[in-house]
PDB file of N, CA, C, O and CB in Angstrom:
ATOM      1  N   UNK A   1      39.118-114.596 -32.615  1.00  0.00           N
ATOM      2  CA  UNK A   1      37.996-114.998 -31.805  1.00  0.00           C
ATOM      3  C   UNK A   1      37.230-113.745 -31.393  1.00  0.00           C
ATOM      4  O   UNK A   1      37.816-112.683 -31.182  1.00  0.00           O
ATOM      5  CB  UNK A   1      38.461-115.813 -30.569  1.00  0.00           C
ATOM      6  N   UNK A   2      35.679-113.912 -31.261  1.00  0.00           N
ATOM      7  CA  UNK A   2      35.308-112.496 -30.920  1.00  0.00           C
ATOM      8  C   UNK A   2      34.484-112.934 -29.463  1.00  0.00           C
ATOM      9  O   UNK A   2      34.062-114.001 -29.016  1.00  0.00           O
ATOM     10  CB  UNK A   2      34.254-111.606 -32.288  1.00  0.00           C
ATOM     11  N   UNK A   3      34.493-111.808 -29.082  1.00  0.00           N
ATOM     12  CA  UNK A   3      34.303-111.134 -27.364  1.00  0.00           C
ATOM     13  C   UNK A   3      33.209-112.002 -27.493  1.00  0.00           C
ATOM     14  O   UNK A   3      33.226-112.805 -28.425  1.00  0.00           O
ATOM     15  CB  UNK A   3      33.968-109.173 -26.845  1.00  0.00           C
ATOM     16  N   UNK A   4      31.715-111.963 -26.270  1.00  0.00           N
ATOM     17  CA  UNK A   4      30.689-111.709 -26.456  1.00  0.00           C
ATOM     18  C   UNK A   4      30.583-111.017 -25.376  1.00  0.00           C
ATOM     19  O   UNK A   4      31.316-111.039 -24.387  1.00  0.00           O
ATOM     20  CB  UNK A   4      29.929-112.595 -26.747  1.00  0.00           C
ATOM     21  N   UNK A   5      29.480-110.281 -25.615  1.00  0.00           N
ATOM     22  CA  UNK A   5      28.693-109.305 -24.352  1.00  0.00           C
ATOM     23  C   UNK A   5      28.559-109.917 -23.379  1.00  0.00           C
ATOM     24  O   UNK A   5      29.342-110.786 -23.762  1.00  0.00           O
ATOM     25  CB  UNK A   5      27.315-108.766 -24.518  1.00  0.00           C
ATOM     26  N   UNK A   6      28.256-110.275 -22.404  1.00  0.00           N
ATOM     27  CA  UNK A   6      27.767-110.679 -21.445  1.00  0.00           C
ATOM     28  C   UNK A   6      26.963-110.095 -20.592  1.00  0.00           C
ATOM     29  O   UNK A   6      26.122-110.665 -19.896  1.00  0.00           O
ATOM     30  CB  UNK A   6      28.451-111.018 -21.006  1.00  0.00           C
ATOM     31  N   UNK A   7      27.297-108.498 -20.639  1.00  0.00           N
ATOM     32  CA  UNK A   7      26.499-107.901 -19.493  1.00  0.00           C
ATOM     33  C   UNK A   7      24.776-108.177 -19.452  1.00  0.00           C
ATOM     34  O   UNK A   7      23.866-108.402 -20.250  1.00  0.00           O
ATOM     35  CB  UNK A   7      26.779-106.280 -19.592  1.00  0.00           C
ATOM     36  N   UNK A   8      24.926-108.043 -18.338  1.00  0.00           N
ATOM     37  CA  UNK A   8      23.054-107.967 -18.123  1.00  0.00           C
ATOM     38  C   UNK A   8      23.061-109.714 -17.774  1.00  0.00           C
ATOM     39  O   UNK A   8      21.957-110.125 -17.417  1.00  0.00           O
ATOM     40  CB  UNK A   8      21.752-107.362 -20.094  1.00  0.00           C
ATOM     41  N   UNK A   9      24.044-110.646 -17.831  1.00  0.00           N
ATOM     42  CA  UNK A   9      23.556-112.102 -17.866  1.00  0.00           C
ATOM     43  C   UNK A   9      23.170-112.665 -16.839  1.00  0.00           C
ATOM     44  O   UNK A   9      24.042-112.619 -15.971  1.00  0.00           O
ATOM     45  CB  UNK A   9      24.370-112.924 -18.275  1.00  0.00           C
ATOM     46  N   UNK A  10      21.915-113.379 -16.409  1.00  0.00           N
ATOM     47  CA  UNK A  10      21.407-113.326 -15.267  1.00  0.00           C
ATOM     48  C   UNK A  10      21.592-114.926 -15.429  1.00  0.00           C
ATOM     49  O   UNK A  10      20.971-115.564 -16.278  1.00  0.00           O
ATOM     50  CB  UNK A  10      19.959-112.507 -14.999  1.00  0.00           C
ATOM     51  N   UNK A  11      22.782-115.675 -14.260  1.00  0.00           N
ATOM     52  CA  UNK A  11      22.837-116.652 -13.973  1.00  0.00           C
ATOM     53  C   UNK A  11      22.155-117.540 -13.115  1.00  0.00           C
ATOM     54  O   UNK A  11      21.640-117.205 -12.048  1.00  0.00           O
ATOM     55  CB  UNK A  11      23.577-116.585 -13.856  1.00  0.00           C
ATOM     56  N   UNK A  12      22.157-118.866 -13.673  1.00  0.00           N
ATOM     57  CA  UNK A  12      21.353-119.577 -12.623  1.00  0.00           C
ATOM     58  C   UNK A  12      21.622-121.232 -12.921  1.00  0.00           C
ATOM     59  O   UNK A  12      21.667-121.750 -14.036  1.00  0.00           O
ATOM     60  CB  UNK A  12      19.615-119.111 -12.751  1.00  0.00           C
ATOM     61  N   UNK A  13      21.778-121.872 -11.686  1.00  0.00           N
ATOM     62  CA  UNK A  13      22.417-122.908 -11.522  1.00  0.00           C
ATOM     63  C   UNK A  13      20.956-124.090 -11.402  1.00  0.00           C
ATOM     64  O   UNK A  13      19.901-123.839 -10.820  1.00  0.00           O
ATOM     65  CB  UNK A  13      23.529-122.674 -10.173  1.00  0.00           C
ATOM     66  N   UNK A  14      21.268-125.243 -12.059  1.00  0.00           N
ATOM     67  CA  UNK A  14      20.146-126.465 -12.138  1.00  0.00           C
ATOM     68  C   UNK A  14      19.789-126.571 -11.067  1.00  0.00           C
ATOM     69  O   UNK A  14      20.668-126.571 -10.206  1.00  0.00           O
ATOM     70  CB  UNK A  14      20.469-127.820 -12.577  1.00  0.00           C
ATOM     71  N   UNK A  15      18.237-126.717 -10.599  1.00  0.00           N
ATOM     72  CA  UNK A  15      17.768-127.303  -9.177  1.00  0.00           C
ATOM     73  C   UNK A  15      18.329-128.648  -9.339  1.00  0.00           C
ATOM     74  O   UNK A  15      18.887-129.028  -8.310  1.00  0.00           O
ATOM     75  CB  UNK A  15      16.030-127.330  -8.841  1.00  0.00           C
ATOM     76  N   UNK A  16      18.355-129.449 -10.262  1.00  0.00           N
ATOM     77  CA  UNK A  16      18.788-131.211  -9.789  1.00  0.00           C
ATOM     78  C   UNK A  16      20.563-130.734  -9.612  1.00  0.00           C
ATOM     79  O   UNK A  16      21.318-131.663  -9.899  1.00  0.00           O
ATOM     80  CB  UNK A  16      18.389-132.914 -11.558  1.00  0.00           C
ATOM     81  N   UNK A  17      21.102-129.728  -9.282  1.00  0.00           N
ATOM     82  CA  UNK A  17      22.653-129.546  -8.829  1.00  0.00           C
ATOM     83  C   UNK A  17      23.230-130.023  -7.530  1.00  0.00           C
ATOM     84  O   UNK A  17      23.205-129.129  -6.684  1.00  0.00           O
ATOM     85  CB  UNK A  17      22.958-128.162  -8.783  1.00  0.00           C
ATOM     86  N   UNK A  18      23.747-131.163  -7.104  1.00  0.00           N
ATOM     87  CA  UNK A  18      24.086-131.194  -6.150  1.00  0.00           C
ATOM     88  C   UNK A  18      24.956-130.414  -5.086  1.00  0.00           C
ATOM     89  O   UNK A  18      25.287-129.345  -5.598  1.00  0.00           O
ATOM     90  CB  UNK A  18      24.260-131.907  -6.354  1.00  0.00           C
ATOM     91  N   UNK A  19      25.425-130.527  -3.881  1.00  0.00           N
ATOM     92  CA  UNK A  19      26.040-129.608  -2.972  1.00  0.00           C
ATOM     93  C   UNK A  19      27.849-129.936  -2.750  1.00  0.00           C
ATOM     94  O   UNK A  19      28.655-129.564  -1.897  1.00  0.00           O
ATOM     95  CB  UNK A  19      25.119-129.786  -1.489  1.00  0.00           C
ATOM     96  N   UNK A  20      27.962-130.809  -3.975  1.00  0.00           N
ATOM     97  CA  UNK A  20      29.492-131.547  -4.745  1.00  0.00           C
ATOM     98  C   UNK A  20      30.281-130.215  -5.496  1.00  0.00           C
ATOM     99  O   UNK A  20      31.460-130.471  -5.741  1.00  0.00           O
ATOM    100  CB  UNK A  20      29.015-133.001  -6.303  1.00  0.00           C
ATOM    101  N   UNK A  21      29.938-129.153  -5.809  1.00  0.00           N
ATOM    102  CA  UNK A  21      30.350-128.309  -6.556  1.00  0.00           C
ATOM    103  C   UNK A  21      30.726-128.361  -7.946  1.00  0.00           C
ATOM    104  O   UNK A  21      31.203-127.550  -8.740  1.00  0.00           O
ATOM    105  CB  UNK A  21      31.086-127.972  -6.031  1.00  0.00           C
ATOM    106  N   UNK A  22      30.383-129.507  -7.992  1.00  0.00           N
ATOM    107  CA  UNK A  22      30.142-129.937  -9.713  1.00  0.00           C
ATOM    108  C   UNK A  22      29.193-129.573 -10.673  1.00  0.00           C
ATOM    109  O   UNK A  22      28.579-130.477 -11.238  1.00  0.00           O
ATOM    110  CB  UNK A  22      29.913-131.196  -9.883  1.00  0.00           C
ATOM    111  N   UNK A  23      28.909-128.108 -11.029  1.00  0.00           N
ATOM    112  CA  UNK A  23      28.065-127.549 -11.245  1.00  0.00           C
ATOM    113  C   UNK A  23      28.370-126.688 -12.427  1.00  0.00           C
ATOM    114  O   UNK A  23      29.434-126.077 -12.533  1.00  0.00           O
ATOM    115  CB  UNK A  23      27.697-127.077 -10.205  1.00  0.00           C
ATOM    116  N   UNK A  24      27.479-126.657 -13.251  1.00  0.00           N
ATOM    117  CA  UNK A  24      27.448-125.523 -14.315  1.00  0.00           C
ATOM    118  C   UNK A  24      26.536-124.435 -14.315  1.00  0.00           C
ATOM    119  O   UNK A  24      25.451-124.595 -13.755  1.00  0.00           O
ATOM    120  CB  UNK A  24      27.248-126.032 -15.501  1.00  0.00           C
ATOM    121  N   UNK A  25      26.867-123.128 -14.969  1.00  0.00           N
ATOM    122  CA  UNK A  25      25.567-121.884 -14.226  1.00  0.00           C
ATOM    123  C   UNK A  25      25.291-121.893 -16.077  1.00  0.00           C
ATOM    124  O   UNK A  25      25.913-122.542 -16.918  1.00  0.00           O
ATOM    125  CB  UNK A  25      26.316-119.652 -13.011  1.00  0.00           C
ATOM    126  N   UNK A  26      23.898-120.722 -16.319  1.00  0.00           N
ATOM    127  CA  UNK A  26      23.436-120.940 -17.381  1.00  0.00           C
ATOM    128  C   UNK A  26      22.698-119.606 -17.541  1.00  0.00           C
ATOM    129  O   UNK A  26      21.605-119.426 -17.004  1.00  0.00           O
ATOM    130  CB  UNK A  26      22.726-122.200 -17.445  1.00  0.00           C
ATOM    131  N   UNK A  27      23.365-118.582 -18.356  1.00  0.00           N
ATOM    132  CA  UNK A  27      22.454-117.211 -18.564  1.00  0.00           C
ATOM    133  C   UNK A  27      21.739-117.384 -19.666  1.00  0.00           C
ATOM    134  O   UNK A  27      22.413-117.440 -20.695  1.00  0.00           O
ATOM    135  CB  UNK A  27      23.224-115.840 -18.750  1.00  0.00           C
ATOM    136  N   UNK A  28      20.591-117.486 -19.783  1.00  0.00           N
ATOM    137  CA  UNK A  28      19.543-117.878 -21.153  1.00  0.00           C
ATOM    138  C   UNK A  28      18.911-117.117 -21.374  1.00  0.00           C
ATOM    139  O   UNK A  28      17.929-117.311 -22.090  1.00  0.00           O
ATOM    140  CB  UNK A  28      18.630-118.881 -21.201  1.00  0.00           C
ATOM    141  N   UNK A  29      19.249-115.719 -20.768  1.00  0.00           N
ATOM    142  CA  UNK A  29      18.248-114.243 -21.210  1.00  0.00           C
ATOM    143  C   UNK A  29      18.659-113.246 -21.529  1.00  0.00           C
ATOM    144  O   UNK A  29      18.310-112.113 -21.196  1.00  0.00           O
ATOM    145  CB  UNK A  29      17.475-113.652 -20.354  1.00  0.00           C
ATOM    146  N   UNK A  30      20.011-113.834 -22.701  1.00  0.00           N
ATOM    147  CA  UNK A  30      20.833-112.577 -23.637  1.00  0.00           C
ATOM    148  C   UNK A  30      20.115-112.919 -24.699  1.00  0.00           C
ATOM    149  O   UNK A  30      19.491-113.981 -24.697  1.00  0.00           O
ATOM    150  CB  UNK A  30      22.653-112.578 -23.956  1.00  0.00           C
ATOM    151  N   UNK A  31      20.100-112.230 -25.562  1.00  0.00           N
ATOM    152  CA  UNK A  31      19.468-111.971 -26.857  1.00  0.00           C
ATOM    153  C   UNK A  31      20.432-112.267 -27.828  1.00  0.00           C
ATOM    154  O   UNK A  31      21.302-111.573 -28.353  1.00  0.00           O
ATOM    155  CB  UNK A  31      18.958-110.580 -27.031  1.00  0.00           C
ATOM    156  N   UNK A  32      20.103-113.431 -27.961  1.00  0.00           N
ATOM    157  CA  UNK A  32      21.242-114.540 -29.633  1.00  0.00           C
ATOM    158  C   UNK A  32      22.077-114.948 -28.933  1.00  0.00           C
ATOM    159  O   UNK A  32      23.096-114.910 -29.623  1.00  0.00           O
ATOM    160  CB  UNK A  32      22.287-113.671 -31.231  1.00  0.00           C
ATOM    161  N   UNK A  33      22.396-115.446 -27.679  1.00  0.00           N
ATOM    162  CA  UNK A  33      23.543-116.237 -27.195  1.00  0.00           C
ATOM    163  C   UNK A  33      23.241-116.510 -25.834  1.00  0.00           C
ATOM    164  O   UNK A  33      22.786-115.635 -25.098  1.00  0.00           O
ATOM    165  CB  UNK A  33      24.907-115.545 -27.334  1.00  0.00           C
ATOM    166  N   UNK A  34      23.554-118.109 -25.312  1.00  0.00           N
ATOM    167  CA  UNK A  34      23.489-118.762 -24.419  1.00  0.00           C
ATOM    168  C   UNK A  34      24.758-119.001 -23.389  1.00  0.00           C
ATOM    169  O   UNK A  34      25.932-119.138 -23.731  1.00  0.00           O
ATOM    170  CB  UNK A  34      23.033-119.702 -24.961  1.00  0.00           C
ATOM    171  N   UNK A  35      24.565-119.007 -22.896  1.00  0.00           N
ATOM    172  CA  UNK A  35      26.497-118.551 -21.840  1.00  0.00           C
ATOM    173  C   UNK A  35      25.903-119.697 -20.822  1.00  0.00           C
ATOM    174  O   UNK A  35      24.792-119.800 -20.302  1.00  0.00           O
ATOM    175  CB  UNK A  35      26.940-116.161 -20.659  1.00  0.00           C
ATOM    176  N   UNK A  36      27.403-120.742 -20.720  1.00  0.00           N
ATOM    177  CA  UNK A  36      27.627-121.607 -20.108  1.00  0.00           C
ATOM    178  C   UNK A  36      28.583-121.648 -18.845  1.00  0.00           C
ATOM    179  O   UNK A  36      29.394-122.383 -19.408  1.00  0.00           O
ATOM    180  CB  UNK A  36      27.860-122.252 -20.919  1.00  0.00           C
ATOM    181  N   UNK A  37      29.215-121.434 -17.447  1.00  0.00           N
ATOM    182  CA  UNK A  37      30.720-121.332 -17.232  1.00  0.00           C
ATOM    183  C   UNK A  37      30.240-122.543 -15.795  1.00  0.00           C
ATOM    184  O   UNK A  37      29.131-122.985 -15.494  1.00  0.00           O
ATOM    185  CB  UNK A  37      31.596-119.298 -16.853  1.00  0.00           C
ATOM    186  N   UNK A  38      31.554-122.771 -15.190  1.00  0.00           N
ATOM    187  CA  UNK A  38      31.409-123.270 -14.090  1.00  0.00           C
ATOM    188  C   UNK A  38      31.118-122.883 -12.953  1.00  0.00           C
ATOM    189  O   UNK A  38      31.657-121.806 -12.697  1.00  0.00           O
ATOM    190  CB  UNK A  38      32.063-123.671 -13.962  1.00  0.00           C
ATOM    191  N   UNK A  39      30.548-123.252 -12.214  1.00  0.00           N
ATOM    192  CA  UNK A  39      30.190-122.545 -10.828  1.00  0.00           C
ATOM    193  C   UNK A  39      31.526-122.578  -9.705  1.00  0.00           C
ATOM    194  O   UNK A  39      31.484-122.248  -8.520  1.00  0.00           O
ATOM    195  CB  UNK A  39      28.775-123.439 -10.103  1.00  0.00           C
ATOM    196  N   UNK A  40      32.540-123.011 -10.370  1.00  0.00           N
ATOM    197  CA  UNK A  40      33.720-123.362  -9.299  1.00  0.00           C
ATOM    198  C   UNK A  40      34.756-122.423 -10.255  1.00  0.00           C
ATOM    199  O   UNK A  40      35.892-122.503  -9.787  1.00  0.00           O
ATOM    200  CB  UNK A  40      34.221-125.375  -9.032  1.00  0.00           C
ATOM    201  N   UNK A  41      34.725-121.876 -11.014  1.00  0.00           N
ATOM    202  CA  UNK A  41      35.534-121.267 -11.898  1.00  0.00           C
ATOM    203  C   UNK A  41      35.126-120.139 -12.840  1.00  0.00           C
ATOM    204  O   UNK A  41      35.325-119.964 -14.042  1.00  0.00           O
ATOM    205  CB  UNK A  41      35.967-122.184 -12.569  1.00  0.00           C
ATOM    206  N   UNK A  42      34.363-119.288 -11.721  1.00  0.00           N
ATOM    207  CA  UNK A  42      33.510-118.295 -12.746  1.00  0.00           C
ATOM    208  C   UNK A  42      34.353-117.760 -13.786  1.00  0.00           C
ATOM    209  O   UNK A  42      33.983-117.571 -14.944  1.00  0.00           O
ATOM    210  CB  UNK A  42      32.851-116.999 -12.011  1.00  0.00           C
ATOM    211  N   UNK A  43      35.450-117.535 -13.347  1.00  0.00           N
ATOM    212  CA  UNK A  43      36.363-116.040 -14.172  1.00  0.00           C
ATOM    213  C   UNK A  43      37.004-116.824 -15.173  1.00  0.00           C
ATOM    214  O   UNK A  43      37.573-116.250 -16.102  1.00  0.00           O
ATOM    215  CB  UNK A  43      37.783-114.992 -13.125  1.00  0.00           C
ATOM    216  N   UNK A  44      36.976-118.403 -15.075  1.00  0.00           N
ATOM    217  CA  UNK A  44      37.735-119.492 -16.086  1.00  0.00           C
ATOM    218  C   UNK A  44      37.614-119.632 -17.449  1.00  0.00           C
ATOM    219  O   UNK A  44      38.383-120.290 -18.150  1.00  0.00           O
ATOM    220  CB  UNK A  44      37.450-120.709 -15.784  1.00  0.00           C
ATOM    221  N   UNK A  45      36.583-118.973 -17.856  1.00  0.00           N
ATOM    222  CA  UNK A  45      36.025-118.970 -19.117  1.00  0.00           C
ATOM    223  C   UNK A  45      34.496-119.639 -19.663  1.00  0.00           C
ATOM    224  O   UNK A  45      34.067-120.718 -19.255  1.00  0.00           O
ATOM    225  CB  UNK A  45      37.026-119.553 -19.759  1.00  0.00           C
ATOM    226  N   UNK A  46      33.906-118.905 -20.500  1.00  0.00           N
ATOM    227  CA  UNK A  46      32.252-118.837 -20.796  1.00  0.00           C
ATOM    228  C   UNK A  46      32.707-119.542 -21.841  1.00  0.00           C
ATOM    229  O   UNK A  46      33.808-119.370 -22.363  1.00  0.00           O
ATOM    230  CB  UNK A  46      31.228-117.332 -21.060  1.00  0.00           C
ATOM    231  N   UNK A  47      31.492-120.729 -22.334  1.00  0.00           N
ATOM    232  CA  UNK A  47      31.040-121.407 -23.411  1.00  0.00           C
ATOM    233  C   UNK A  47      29.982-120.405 -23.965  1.00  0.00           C
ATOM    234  O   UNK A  47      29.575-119.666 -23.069  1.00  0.00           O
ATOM    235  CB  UNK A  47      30.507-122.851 -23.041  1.00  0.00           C
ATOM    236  N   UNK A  48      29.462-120.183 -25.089  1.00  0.00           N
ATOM    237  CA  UNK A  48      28.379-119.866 -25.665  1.00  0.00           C
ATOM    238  C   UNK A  48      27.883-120.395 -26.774  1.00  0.00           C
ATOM    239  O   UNK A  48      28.691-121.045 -27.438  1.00  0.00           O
ATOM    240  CB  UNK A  48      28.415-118.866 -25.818  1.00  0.00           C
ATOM    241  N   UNK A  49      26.830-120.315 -27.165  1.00  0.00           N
ATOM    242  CA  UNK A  49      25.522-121.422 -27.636  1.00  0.00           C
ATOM    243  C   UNK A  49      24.630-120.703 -28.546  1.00  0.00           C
ATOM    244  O   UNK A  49      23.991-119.984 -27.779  1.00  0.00           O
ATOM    245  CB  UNK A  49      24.476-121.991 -26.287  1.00  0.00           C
ATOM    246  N   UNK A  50      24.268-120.506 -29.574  1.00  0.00           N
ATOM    247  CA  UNK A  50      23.031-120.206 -30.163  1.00  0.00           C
ATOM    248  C   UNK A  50      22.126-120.490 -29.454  1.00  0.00           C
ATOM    249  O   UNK A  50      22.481-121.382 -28.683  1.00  0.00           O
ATOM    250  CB  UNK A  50      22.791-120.703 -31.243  1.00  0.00           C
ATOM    251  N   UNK A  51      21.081-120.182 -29.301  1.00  0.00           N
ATOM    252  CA  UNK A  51      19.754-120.473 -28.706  1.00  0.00           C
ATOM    253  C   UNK A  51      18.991-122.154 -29.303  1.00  0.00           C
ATOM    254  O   UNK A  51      18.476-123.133 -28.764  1.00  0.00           O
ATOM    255  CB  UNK A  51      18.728-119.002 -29.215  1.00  0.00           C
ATOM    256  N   UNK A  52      19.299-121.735 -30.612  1.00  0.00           N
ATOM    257  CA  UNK A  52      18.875-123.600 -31.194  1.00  0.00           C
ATOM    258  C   UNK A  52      19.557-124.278 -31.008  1.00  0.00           C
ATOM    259  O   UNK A  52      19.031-125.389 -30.948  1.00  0.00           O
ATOM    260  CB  UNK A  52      18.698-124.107 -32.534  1.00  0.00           C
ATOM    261  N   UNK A  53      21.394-124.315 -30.729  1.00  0.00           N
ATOM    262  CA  UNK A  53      22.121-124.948 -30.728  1.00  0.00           C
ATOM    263  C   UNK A  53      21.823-125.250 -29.135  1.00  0.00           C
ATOM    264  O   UNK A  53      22.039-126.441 -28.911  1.00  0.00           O
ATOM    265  CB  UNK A  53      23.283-124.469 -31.350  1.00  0.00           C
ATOM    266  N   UNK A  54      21.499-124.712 -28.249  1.00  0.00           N
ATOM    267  CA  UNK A  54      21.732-125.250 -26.797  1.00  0.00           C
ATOM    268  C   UNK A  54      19.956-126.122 -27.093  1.00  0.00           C
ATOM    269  O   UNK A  54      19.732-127.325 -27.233  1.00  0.00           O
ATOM    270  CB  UNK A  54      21.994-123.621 -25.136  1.00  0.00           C
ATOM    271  N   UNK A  55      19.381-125.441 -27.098  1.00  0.00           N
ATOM    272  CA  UNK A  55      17.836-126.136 -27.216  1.00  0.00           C
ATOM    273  C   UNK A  55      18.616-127.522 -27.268  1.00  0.00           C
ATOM    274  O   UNK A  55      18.835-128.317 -26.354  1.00  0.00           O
ATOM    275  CB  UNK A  55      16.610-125.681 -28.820  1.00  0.00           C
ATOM    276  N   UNK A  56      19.157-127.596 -29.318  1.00  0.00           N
ATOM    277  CA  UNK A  56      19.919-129.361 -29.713  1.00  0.00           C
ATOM    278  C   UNK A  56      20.101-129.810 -28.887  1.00  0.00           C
ATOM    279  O   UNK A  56      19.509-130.887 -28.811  1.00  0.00           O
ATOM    280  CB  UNK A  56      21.207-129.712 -30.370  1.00  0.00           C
ATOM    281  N   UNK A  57      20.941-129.462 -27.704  1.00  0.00           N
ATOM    282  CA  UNK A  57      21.918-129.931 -26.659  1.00  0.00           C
ATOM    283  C   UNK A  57      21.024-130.664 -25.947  1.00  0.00           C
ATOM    284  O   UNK A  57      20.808-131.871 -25.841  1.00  0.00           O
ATOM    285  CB  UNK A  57      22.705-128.851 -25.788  1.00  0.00           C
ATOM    286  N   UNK A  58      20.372-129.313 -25.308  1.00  0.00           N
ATOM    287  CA  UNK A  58      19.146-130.263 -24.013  1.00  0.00           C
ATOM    288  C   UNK A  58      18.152-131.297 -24.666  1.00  0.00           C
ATOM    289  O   UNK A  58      17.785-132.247 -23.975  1.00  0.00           O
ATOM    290  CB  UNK A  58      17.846-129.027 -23.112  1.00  0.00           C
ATOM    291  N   UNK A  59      17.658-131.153 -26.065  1.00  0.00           N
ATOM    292  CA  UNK A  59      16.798-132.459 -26.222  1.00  0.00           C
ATOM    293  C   UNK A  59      17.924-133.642 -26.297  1.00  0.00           C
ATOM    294  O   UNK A  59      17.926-134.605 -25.531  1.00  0.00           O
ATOM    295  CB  UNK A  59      15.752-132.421 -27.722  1.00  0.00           C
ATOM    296  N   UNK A  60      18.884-133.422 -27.342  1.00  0.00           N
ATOM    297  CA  UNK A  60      19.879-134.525 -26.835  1.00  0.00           C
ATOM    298  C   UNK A  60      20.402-135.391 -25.337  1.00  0.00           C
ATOM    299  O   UNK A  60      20.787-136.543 -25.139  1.00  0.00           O
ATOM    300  CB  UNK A  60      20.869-133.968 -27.190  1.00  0.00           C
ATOM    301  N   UNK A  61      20.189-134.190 -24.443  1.00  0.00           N
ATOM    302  CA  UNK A  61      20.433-135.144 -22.807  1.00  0.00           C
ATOM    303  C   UNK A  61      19.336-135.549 -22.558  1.00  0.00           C
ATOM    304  O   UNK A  61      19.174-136.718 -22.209  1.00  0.00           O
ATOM    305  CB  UNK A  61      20.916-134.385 -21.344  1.00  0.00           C
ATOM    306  N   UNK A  62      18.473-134.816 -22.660  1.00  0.00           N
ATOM    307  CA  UNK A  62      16.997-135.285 -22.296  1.00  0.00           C
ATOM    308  C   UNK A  62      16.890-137.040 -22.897  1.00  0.00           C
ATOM    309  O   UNK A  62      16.678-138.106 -22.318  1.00  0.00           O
ATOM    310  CB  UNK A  62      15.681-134.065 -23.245  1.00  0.00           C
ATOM    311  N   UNK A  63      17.101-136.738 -24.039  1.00  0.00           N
ATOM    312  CA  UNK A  63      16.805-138.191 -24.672  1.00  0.00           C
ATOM    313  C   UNK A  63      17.757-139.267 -24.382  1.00  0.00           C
ATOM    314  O   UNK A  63      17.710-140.469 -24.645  1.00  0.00           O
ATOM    315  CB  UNK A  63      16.766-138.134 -26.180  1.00  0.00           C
ATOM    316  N   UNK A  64      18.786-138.426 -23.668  1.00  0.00           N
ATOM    317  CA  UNK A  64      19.514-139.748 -23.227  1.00  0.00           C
ATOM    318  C   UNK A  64      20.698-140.318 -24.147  1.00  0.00           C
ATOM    319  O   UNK A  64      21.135-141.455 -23.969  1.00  0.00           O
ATOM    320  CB  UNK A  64      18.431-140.886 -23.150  1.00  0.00           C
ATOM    321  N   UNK A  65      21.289-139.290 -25.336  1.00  0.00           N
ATOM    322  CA  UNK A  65      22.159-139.733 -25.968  1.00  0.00           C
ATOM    323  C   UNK A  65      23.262-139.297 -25.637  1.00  0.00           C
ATOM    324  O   UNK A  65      24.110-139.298 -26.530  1.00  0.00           O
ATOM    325  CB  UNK A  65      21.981-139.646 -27.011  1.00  0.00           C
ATOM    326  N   UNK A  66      23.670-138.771 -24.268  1.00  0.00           N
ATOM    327  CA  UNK A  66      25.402-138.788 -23.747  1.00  0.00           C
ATOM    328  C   UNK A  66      25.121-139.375 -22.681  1.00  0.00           C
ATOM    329  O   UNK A  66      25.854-139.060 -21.743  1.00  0.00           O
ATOM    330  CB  UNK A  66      26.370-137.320 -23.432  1.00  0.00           C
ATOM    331  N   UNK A  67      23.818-140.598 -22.320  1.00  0.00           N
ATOM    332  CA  UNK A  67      24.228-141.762 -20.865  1.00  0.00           C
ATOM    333  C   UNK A  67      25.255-142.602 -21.480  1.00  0.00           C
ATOM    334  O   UNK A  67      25.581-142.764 -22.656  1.00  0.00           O
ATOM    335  CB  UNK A  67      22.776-142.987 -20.201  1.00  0.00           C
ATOM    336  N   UNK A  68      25.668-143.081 -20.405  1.00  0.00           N
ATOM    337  CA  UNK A  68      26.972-144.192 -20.434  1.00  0.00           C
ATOM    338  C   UNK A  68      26.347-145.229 -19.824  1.00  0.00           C
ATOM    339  O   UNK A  68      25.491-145.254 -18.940  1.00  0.00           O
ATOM    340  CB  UNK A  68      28.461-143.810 -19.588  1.00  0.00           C
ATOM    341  N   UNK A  69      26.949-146.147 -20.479  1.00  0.00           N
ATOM    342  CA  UNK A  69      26.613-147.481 -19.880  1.00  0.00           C
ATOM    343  C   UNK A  69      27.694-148.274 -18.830  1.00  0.00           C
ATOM    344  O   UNK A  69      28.804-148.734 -19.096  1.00  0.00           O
ATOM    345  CB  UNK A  69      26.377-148.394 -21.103  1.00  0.00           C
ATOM    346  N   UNK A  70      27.107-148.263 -17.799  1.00  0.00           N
ATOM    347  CA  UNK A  70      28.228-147.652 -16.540  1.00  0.00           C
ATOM    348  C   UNK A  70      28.213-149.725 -16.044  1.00  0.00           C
ATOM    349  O   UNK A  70      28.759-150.049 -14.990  1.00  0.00           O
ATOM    350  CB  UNK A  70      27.176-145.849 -14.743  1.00  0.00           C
ATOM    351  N   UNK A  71      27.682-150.609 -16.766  1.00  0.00           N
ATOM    352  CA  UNK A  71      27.456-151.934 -16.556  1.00  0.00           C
ATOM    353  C   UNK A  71      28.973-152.343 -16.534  1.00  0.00           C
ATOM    354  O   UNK A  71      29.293-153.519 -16.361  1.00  0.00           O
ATOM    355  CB  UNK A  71      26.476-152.654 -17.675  1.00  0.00           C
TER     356      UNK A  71
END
């Protein structure tokens, strides 16, 4: 498995985040990689993302294809 850099990653947590601590942070201003971790578990371990691959991600929620049908 290889490292990634991280330094320089300037985190920042969703305004729609509630005050539940159920939260994910999001550095999107490394150069070729997107860093994901929890806001309750910083030191727990980073996800990372291609830049197109997270883009995929967010039009995918956006559009609504990981709602549940909670009926």
């Amino acid at each position: 498995m290889t490292s990634t850099n991280l330094d320089g990653a300037v985190w920042h947590k969703s305004t729609r985040s509630g005050q539940d601590g159920n939260c994910v942070e999001v550095a999107d201003n490394l150069p070729h990689v997107v860093a994901v971790r929890d806001t309750k578990d910083r030191d727990g371990g980073t996800l990372t993302f291609s830049p197109e691959g997270w883009a995929t991600f967010l039009d995918a929620v956006k559009a609504g294809e990981f709602d549940c049908d909670t009926k």
